[in-house]
C-alpha positions as CSV (number, residue, x, y, z in Angstrom):
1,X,0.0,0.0,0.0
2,X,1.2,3.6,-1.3
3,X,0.4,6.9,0.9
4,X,1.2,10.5,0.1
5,X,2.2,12.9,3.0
6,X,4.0,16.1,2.9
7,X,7.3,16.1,3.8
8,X,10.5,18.6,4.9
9,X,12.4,19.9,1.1
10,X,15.9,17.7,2.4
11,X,14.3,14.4,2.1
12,X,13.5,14.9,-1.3
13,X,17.3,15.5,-2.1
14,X,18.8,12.0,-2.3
15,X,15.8,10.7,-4.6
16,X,16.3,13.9,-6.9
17,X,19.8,12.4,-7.0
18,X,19.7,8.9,-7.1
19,X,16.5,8.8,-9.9
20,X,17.1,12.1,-12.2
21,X,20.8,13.3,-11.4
22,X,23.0,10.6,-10.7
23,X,26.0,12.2,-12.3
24,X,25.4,14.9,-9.7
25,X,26.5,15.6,-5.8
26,X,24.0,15.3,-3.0
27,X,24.3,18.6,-2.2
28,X,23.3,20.2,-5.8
29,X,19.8,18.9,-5.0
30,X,18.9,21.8,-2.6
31,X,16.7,24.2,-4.7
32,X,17.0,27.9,-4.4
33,X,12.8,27.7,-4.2
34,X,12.7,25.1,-2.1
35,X,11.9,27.0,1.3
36,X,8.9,28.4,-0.5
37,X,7.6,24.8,-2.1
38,X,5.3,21.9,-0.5
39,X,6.6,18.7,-1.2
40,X,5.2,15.4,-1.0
41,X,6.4,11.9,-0.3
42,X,4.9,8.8,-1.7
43,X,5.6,5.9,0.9
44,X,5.7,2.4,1.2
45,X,6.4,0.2,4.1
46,X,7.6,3.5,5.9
47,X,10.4,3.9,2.7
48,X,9.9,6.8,1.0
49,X,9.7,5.4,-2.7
50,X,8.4,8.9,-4.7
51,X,8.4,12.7,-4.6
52,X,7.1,15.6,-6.1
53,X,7.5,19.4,-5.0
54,X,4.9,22.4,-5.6
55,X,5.7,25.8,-6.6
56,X,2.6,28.3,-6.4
57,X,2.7,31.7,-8.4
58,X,-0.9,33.3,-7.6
59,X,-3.3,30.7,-9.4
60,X,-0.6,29.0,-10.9
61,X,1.5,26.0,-9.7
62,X,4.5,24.4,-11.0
63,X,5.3,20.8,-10.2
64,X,9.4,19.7,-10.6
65,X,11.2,17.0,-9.2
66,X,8.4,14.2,-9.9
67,X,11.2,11.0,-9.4
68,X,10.2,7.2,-8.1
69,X,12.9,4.8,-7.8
70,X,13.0,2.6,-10.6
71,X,12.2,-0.8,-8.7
72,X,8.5,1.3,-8.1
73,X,8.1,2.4,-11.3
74,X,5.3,1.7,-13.6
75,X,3.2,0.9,-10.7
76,X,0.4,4.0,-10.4
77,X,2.7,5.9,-7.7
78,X,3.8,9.0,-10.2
79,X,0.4,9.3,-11.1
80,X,-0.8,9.4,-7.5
81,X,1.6,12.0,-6.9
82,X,0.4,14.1,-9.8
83,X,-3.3,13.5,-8.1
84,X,-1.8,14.7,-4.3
85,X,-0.9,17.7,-5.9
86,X,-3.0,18.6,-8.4
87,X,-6.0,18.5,-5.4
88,X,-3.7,20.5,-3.8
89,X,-2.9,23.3,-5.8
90,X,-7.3,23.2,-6.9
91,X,-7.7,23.9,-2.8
92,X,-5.5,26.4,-2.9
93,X,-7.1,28.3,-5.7
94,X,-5.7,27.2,-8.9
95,X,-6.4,27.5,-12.2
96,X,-3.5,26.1,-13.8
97,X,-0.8,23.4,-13.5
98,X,2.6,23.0,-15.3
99,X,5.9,21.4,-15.6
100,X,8.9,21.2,-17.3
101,X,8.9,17.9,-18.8
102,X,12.0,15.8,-19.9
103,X,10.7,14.7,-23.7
104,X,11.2,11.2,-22.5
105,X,8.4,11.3,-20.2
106,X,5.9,13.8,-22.5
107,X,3.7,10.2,-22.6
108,X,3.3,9.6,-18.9
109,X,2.2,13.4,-18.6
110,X,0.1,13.4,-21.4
111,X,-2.2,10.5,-20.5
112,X,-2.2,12.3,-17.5
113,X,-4.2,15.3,-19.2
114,X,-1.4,17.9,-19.8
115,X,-1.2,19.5,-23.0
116,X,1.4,20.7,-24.9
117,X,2.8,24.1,-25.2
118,X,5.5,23.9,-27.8
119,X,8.2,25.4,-25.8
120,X,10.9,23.3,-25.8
121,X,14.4,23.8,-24.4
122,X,17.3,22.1,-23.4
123,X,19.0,22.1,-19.8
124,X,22.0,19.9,-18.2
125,X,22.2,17.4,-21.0
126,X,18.3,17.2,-20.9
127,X,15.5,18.3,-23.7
128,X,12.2,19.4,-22.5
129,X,8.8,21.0,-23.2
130,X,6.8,22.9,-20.6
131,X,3.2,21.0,-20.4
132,X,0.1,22.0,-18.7
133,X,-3.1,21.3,-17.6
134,X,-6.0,23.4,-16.7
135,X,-7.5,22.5,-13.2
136,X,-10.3,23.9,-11.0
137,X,-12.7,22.9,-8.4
138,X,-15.7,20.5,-9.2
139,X,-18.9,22.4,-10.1
């Protein structure tokens, strides 16, 4: 059984690492934003197997960091942390919800519902596309 809490920003540093940055130190993981961001923690068997963090602008909310270790891959949990957040950011009072996506994983967000905005650009070794997804609450 998977559940989603929110957790402290330096316990999402060694997944960061060890599922999307691997060529990179421990210590690069630490995000400027990451004092100002809620993260969650997808957990099972009290190991913390998945994370996601949330960046609000107004009624806007970025999503970065989405990383499950590979053994728990494939298995619902990245899609239950896009859920945990996305209700998240539509209590909060937004209207909007975006990422920058590795083009590797445009499928996974797009069967999620995100849409594609065409701007593409490329970062430490990695090509993305910012996605998005209109949200709001339930009428």
């Amino acid at each position: 059984m998977v559940y989603i809490e929110q957790i402290r920003p330096e316990l999402t540093w060694h997944l960061r690492q060890q599922v999307l940055c691997p060529a990179q130190k421990l210590y690069e993981m630490e995000l400027e934003e990451d004092a100002n961001a809620i993260h969650f923690g997808a957990f099972t068997d009290n190991a913390l197997v998945g994370i996601i963090s949330l960046f609000q602008s107004e009624a806007s909310f970025q999503f970065r960091k989405l990383a499950v270790l590979p053994e728990f891959q494939k298995m619902g949990i990245g899609n239950q942390l896009l859920n945990r957040v996305e209700k998240y950011a539509v209590a909060e009072g937004g209207t909007l919800i975006w990422c920058n996506a590795r083009v590797s994983a445009i499928g996974f967000y797009m069967k999620a519902g995100y849409s594609h905005t065409g701007k593409l650009f490329s970062k430490n070794g990695f090509d993305y596309e910012i996605l998005e997804k209109s949200i709001k609450k339930p009428a």
